[in-house]
PAROTI-831442 format. One record per residue (C-alpha): residue number from 1; residue in three letters; x, y, z. Coordinates in nm, 2 decimals, decimal comma, always signed. Example, Ala and Ser with C-alpha at 12.3 -4.5 7.8 and 13.67 -1.06 7.14 Angstrom:
2
(1 "ALA" (+1,23 -0,45 +0,78))
(2 "SER" (+1,37 -0,11 +0,71))
//
This chain:
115
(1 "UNK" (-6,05 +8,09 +5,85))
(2 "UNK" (-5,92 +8,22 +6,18))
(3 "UNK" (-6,10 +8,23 +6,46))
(4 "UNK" (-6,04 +8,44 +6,82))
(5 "UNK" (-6,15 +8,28 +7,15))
(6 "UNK" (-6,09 +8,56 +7,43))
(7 "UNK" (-6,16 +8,51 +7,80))
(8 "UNK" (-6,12 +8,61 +8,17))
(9 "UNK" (-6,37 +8,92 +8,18))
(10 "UNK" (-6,60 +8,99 +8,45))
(11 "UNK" (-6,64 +9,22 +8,75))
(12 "UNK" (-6,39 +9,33 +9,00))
(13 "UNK" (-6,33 +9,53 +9,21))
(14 "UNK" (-6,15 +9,92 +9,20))
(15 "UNK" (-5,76 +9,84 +9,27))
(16 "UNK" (-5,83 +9,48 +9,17))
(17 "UNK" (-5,66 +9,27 +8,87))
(18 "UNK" (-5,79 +9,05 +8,58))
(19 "UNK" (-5,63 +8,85 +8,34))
(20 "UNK" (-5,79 +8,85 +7,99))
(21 "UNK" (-5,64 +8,56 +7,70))
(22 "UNK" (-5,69 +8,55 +7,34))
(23 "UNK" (-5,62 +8,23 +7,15))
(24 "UNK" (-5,60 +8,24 +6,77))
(25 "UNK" (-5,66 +7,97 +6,59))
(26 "UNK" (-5,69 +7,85 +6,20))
(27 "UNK" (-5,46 +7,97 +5,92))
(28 "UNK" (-5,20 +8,21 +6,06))
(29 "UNK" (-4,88 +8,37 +5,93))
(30 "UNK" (-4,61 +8,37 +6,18))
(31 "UNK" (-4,54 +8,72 +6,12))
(32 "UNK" (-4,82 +8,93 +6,27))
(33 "UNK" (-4,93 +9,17 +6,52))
(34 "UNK" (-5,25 +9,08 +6,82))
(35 "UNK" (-5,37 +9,31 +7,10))
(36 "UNK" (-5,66 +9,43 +7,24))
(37 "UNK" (-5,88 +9,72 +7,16))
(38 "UNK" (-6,16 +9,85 +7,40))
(39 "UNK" (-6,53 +10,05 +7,39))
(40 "UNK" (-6,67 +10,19 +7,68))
(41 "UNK" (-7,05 +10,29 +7,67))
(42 "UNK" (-7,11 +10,59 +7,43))
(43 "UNK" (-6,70 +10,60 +7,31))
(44 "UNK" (-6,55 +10,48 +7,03))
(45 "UNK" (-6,30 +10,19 +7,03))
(46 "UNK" (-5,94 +10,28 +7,13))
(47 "UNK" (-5,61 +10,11 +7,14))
(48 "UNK" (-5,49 +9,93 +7,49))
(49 "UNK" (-5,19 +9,73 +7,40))
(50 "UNK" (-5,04 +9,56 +7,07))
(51 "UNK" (-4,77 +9,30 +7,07))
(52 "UNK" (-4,55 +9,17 +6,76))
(53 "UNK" (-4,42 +8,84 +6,71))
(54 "UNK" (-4,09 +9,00 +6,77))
(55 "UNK" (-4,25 +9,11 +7,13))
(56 "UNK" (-4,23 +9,47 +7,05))
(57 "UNK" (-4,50 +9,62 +7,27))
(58 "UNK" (-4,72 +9,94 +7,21))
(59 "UNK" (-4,96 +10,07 +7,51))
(60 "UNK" (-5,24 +10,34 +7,55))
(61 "UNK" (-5,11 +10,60 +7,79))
(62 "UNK" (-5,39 +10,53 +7,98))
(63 "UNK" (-5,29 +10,22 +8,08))
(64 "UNK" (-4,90 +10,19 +8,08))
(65 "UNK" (-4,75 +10,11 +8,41))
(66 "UNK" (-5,10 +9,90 +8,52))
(67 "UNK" (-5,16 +9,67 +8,20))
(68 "UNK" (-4,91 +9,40 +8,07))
(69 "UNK" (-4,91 +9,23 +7,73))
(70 "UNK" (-4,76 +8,93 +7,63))
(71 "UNK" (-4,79 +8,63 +7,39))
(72 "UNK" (-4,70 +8,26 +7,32))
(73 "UNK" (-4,61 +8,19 +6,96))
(74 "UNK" (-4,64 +7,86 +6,95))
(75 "UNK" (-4,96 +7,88 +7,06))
(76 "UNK" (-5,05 +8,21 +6,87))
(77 "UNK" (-5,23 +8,36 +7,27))
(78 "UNK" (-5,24 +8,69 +7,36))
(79 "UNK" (-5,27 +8,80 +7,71))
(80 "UNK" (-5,34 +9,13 +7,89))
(81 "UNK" (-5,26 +9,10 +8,28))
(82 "UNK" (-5,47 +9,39 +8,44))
(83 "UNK" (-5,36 +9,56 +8,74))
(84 "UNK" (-5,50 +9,87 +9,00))
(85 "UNK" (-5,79 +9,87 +8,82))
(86 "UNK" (-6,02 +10,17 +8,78))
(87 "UNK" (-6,40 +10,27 +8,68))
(88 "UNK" (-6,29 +10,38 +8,38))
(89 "UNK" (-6,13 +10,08 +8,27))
(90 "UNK" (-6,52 +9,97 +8,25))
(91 "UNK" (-6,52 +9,87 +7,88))
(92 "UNK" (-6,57 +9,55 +7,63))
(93 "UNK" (-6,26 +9,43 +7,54))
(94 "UNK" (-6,18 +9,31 +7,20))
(95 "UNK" (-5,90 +9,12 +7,08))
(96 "UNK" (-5,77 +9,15 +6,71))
(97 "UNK" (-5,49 +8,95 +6,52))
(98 "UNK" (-5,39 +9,15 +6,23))
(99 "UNK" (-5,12 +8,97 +5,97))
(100 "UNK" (-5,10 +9,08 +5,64))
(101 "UNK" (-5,37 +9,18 +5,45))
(102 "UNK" (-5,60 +9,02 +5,68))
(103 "UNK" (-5,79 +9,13 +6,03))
(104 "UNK" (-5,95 +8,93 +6,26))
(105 "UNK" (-6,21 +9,07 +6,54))
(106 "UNK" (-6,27 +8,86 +6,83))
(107 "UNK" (-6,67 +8,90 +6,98))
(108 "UNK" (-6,56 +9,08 +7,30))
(109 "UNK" (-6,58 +9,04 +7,69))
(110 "UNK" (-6,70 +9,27 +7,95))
(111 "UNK" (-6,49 +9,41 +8,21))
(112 "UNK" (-6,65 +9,60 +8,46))
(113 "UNK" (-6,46 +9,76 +8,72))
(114 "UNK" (-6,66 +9,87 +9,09))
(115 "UNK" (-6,57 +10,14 +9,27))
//
């Protein structure tokens, strides 16, 4: 079973910059795809950034040119570096692992962004 462990929410500041980490761990193939989703109050969940184990790199338009992904295969972590930070970034941020046939969910962390 795998299991997702994200972290680095938490309130900041408009213009301000958070780093967010996901670390997988359990029974992974070394071929797969992590990145993080988000859900703001009363919208449905949307694509920020997805990363490959070959490090190709998908963003929301939204947020290319402020986020960042990367990752650390040998310790199967995701990270999303979060610059000039807006309101609307305001969401819970989810982190997913998809390899295979199988998806994983992590539980979420609040960002929440102050004008």
């Amino acid at each position: 079973q795998v299991q997702l462990v994200e972290s680095g929410g938490g309130l900041v500041q408009a213009g301000g910059s958070l780093r967010l980490s996901c670390a997988a761990s359990g029974s992974i193939f070394s071929s797969n795809v992590m990145g993080w989703y988000r859900q703001a109050l009363g919208k449905q969940r949307e694509l920020v950034a997805v990363i490959s184990t070959g490090s190709i790199t998908n963003y929301a338009d939204s947020v290319k040119g402020r986020f960042t992904i990367s990752r650390d295969n040998a310790k199967n972590t995701v990270y999303l570096q979060m610059n000039s930070l807006k309101p609307e970034d305001t969401a819970v941020y989810y982190c997913r692992l998809k390899a295979g046939l199988v998806d994983y969910w992590g539980q979420g962390t609040q960002v929440t962004v102050s004008s």
